[in-house]
N, C-alpha and C positions, 0 to 999 in steps of 0.2 A: 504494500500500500504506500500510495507517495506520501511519506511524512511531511513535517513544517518547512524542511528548505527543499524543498521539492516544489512546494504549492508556491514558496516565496518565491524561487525563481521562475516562476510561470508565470505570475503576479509582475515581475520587472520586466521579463522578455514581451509583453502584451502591452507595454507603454505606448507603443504606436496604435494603436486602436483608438485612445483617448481623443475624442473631439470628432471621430468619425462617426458618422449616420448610420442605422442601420436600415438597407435598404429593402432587405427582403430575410424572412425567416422562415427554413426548410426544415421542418422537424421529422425527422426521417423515421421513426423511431423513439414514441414515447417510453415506452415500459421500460425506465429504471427501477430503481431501490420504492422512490414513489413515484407516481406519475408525474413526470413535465407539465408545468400549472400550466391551462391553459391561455393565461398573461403574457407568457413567451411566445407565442404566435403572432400576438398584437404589438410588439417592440418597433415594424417598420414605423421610419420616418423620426424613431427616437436616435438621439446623442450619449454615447458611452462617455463619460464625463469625468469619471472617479473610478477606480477597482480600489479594494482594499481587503488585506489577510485579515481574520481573523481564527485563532491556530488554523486545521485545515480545509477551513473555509474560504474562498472566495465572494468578493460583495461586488458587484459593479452598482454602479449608479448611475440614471437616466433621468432622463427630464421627468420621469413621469413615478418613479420610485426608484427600486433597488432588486434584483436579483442574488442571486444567492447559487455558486456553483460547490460540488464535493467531489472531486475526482474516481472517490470509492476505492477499490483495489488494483484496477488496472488502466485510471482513463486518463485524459492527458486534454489539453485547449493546445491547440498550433492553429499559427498563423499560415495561411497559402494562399498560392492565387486562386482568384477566385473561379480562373477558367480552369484550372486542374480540376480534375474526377474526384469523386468524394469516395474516401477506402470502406471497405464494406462495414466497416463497425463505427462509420463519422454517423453517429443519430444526429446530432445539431448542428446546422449550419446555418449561422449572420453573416449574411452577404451585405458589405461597408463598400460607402460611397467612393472611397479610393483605388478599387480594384480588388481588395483583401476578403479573404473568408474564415471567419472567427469559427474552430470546428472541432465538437466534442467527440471525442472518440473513446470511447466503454466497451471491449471485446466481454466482458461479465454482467454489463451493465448493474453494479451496485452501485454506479455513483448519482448525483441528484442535480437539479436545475430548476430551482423554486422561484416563483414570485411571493418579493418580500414588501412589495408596498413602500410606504413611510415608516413603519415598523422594524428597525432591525436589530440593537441592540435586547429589543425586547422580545425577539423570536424565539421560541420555547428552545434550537437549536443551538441557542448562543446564551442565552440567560443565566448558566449555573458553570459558566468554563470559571475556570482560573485567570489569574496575570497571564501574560504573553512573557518567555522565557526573556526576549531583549528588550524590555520595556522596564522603568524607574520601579513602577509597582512590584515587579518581582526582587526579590530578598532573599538576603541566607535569615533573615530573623522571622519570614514569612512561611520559608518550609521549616523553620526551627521551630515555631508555633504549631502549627499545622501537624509536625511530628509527635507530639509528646501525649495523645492519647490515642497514637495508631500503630497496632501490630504487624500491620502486613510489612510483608519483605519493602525493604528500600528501592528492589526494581518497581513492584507495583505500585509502591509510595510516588516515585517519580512522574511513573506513565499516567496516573490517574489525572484527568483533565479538569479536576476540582482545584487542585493542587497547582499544577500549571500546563498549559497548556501546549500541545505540539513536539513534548517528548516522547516519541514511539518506539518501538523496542531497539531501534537499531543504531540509534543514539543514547537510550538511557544506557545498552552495554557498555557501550565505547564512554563514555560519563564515570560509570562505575571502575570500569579502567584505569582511566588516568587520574581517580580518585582514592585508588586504592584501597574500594571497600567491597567487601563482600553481597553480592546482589541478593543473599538470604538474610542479613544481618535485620534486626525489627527497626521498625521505623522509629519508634520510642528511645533506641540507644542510642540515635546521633547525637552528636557533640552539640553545639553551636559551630565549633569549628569545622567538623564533619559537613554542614549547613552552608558555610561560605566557599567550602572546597568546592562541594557541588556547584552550589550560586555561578561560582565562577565558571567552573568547566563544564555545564551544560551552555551558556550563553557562550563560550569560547568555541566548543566543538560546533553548536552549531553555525556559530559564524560563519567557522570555516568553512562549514559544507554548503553555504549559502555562495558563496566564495566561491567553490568550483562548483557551483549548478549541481547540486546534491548528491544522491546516491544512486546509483543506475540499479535496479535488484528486478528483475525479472523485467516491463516494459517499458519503464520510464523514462520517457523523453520529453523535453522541454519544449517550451511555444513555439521553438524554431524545428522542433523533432530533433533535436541533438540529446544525448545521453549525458548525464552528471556524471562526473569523474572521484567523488568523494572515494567512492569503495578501493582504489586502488591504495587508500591511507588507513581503513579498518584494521584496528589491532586488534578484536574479540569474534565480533560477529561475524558470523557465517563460517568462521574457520577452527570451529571444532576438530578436539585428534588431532590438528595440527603443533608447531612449537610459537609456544610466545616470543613474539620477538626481543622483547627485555630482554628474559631472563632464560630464555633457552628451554623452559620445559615444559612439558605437555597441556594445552586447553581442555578443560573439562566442559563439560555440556548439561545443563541443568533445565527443567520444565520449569517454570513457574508460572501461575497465572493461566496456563495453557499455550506459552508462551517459548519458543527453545529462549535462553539465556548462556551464553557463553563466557567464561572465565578462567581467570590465571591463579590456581589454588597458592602461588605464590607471589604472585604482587598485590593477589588481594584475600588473604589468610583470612579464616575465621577467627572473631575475635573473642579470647578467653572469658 
């Protein structure tokens, strides 16, 4: 699933869209996750104005409200021309007054395409997330609060989007790595210190993978269809059985959550 610098960089490569009309809407293909509101058919002749993340959410704004995209597990926005062929899994296409075609493509279709009206902030979707990982609101005093009457593991402590928003599993490991804590440790034992390590090195990691246009894991490509390069920097995930690159010895592999979690039983020991 494309996590938060996945959606973020789809979010910046779609900058040129801003200010363009939209001249016609093809919906090829309603049956997502939910139905495609039928509001999105009536978008010709509107102004894409504004987009804005929120965690894996997408918001555009129009003259007329706001929309609301979620890419799901395997969908991707790119930009094309607008005389190129639509690939057999583009359901949505806004055809813009510049020649371009704004085109969602879902081969699972679990991802979504809502009309949000003037209502968004208050959307039942968005109502009960957390801070945003690079924004002032988020804190090591705010997961350090937040921790101290919760038992679950610290991975799911992390990924939970009450908590903060847009750490998915494949950043909360790589998090826990360069944190040096055990992704089973309870969420009640971190430090304060333990809280600011974090702080730091989730808003760090994901910087970075924002940095190189995210993580490629099975179809993700960018607004432009190009692939995120993060993965070639993964030190946990996905490479189970393998050797840690630190420290030379074996990665273990752990479920949690229902979740694989991968770790270095030596750079992040359980703690006595």
């Amino acid at each position: 699933m494309p996590e938060l610098p996945e959606v973020e960089t789809t979010r910046l490569g779609l900058k040129p869209v801003l200010g363009q009309t939209v001249c016609s809407v093809n919906i090829r293909n309603p049956s997502l996750r939910l139905p495609v509101s039928a509001e999105i058919s009536q978008l010709a002749g509107q102004s894409l104005l504004e987009i804005r993340r929120r965690g894996k959410y997408l918001l555009f704004r129009t003259e007329s409200g706001w929309f609301l995209v979620h890419l799901g597990m395997s969908g991707s926005l790119r930009l094309a021309v607008a005389a190129e062929a639509p690939r057999k899994h583009d359901h949505i296409l806004l055809e813009l007054s510049e020649g371009l075609s704004l085109r969602f493509h879902d081969p699972r279709r679990f991802g979504l395409f809502l009309w949000l009206g003037g209502a968004v902030e208050s959307h039942p979707l968005l109502t009960t997330m957390g801070p945003e990982p690079l924004s002032d609101s988020f804190t090591a005093e705010h997961l350090f609060k937040l921790s101290r009457t919760r038992s679950i593991p610290v991975k799911s402590f992390i990924m939970d989007n009450h908590v903060v928003v847009g750490v998915g599993n494949i950043y909360a490991a790589e998090t826990l790595f360069y944190s040096g804590i055990h992704p089973l440790l309870p969420s009640r034992n971190l430090s304060i210190t333990d809280c600011a390590l974090l702080h730091t090195t989730i808003r760090h990691i994901l910087g970075q993978a924002i940095l190189r246009g995210g993580t490629t894991l099975r179809d993700f490509v960018n607004s432009a269809g190009n692939p995120g390069y993060f993965q070639q920097q993964l030190m946990v995930y996905g490479r189970e059985s393998k050797t840690c690159r630190i420290c030379g010895n074996q990665l273990h592999l752990l479920r949690i959550g229902g979740r694989s979690s991968v770790f270095c039983p030596s750079c992040q020991p359980v703690r006595p």
